[in-house]
N, C-alpha and C positions, 0 to 999 in steps of 0.2 A: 024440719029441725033447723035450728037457726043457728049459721056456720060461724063461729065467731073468732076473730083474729087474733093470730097471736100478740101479746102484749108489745115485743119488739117492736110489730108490724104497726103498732099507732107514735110510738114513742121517736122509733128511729130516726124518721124521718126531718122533724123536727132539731133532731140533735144533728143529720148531717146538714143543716142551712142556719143553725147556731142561733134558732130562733128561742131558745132556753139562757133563760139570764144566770149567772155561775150560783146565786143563792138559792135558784130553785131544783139547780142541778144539784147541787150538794145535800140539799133537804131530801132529796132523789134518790141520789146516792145511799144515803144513811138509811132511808126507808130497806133499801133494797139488800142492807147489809143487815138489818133488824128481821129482815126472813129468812135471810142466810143463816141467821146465826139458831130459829127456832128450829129449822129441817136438820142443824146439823146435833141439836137435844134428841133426837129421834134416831140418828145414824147407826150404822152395823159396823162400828169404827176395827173391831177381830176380822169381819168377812171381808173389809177392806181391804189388811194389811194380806191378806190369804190371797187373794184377787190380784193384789199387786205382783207377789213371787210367781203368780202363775203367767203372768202377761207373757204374751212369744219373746216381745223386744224390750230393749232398754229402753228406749227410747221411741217415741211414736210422731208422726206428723213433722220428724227434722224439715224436709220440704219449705211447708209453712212456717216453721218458724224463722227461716231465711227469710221468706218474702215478708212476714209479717214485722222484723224488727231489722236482721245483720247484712241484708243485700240494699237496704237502704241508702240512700248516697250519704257517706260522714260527714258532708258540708253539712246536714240537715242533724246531723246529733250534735254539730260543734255550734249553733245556734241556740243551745236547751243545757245538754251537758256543761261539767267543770270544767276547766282547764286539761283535767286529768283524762278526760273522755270514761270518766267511772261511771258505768249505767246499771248501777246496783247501789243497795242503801251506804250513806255516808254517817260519818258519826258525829252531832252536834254536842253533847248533853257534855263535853268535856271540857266546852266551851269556844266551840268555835265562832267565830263572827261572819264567815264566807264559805258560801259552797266547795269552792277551791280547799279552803280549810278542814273542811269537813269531810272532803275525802283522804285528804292525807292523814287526818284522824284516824281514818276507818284503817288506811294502808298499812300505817305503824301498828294499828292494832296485832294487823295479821300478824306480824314480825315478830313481834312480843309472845305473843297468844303460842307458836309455834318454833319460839326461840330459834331460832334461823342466822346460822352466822354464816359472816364470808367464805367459801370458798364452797359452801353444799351449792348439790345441783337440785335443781328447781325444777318443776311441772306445772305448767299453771293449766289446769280445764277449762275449756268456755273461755277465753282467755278476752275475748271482746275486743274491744281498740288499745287492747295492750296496757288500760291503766297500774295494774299490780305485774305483770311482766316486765316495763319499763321501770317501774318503782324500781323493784329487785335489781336489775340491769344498773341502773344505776348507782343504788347504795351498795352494792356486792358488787365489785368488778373482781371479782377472785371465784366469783359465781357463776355458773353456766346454767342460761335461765333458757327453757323450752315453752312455746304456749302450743295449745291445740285448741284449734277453732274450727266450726263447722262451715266458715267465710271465707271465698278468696278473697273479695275487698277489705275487709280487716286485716287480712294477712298483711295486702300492700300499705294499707295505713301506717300499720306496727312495725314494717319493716324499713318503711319512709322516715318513720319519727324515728325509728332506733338509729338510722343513717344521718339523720340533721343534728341527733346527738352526741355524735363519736362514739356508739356503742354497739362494741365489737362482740360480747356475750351474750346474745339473745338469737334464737331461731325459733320459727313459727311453723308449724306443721297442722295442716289441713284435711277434715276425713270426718267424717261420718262415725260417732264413737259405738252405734250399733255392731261395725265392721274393724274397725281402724282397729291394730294393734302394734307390736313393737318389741322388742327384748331388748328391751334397757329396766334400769329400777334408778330411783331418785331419791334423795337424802329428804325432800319434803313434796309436797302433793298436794296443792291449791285446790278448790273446785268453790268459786262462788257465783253463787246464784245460777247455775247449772243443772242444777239435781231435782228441780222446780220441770224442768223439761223433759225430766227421765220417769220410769215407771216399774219395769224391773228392778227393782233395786239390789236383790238378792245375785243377779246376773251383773250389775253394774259393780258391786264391791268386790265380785269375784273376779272381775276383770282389771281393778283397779288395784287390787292386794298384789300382784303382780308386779305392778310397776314401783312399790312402794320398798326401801332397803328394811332387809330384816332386820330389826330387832332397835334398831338407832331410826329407821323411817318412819317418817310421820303423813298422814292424811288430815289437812284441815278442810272442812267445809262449813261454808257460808251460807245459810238459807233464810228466805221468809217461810212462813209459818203461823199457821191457829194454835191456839193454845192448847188448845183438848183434842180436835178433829181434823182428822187429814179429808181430802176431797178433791176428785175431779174437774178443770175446768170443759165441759159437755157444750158443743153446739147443739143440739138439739134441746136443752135447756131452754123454758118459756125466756129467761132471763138469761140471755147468752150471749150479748155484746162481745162481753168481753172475750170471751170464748174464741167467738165467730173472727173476729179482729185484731186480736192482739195476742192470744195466747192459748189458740189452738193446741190442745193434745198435752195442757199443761199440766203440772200438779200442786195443789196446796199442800204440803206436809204439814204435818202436825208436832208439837214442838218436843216430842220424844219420839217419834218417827223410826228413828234409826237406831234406837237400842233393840230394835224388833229383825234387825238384818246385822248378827255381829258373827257370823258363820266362819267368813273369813279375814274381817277385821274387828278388834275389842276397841270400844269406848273407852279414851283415856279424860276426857276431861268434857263438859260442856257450859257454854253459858247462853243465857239467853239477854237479848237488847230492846230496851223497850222499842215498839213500833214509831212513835213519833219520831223517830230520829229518820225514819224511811219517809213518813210524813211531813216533814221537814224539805228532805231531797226534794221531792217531786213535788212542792211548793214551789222551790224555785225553778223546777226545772221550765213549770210552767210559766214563772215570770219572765223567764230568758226566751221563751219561745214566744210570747207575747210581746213582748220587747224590739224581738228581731220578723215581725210577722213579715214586711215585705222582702226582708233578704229569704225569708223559707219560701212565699210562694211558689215563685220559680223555680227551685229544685223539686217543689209537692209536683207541679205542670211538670217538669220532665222526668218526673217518676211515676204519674197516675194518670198523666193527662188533662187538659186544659179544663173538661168540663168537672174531673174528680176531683183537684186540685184542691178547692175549697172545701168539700166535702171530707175528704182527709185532715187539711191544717183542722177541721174542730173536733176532728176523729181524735187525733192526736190531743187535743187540748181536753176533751171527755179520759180521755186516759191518764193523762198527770195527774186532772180529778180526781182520778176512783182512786188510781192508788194513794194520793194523800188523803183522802178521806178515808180509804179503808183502815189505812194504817195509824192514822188519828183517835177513830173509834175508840172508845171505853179509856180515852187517855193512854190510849197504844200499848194496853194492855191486854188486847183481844186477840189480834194481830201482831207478831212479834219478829225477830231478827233472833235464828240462834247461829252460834258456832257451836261446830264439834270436832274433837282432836281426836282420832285415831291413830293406831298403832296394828301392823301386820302380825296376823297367826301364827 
């Protein structure tokens, strides 16, 4: 019997020595999202969401997703990133002209979306390099704004830039949201692009309806999202780059996902964002990372090692790809960006 390799095992190799020119990469890509999108016509999208409530944890492979994106060194995201250090989709289609732009787009959105006035206290989930913690911090100064990150280096980021700010209303708190808990409640309830990491969901809302004030509190969440199918991101998948490298233990939600888990919180409003707007992001984020290729070296060398170094920078550069090409797809109608506003039991 003729043992025959796994598909990664001819491709990889090639994409870590950058020996793939970006138009055949992208042709690549979109092949590989054109069979994603046939296996998921065939899904058991009910035994999914059943599969999910049963999971042990909320959350799976936290670990990894530290090494894989937030223990990173931030000089290496402020080479790629806005200004805002937002590493989650931006909103162009309102007319923005600059990345920078684009996230302040998205950030005002939240604001609006969630009707958020000065002096409510704030929770931001996932809080990342603080770009919607600081937002808030600074346009609320009558605001007491909390983030929780699963990162001590982001902590110190957020807490450095809240210091170079003069801003005295911001504290970051660090933990493992498997575990971490708290007896406080919040007039509003952030969580963007966080929920992508989680898996329990039914476990996750019933820990989060807690923190959230009766009856005046609000949960907004941010996610990407298929339009029809939710889906695992599996290393053991013949086609599991992404999986294995970037988004271990991840999830795809599906863009009504969570009217499926409203046990202890109800659905008060949703919308959904076309996908190019996230296609967009990670267009430039790629340009900026190309841009600045010899200031990132040397942070990839004392993050991966002299000989992994370059193997990563194009690790890194196949990743801005997929996600703008994912999100591109069918005019970024395939792939989407929803928000959902909730409200506690």
């Amino acid at each position: 019997m003729v043992n025959i390799p796994p598909l990664s095992a001819i491709y990889e190799p090639a994409l870590d020595q950058g020996l793939v020119p970006d138009f055949l990469l992208r042709r690549g890509i979109r092949y590989l999202l054109s069979r994603r999108i046939s296996q998921l016509a065939s899904a058991d999208k009910t035994g999914y969401i059943k599969g999910l409530k049963a999971r042990e944890d909320i959350a799976e492979h936290t670990k990894e997703a530290n090494e894989q994106h937030y223990e990173i060194p931030t000089e290496f995201f402020k080479l790629s990133l806005g200004e805002r250090m937002k590493y989650s989709c931006c909103l162009f289609e309102g007319g923005a002209k600059t990345l920078e732009d684009a996230e302040v787009a998205m950030l005002t959105l939240y604001v609006e979306r969630t009707e958020l006035k000065d002096g409510m206290s704030v929770l931001d989930l996932g809080c990342g390099w603080g770009s919607l913690s600081l937002f808030l911090a600074e346009r609320f100064p009558n605001s007491k704004i909390t983030g929780l990150s699963n990162s001590s280096s982001q902590r110190q980021y957020i807490m450095a830039r809240a210091e170079e700010l003069g801003l005295s209303n911001i504290e970051i708190l660090t933990g493992d949201i498997n575990v971490f808990e708290m007896d406080r409640t919040f007039d509003r309830v952030f969580s963007i692009e966080m929920f992508e990491h989680m898996k329990n969901y039914s476990a996750l809302f019933t820990k989060l309806s807690k923190w959230i004030v009766p009856d005046t509190g609000r949960l907004f969440v941010h996610v990407f999202a298929h339009k029809t199918t939710p889906y695992d991101f599996k290393t053991e998948d013949d086609n599991s780059w992404m999986a294995k490298y970037f988004f271990t233990g991840g999830t795809m939600p599906c863009e009504d996902l969570f009217l499926w888990f409203q046990q202890n919180v109800e659905v008060l409003d949703r919308w959904t964002i076309n996908g190019q707007n996230y296609g967009q992001t990670s267009e430039e984020w790629l340009k900026r990372l190309d841009a600045n290729k010899q200031k990132a070296m040397p942070i990839l060398v004392k993050t991966y090692g002299e000989e992994a170094a370059k193997m990563w920078y194009h690790r890194w550069r196949v990743f801005y790809l997929s996600v703008a090409e994912l999100f591109n797809y069918q005019r970024g109608e395939e792939w989407v960006v929803v928000h959902y506003l909730f409200k506690r039991r």
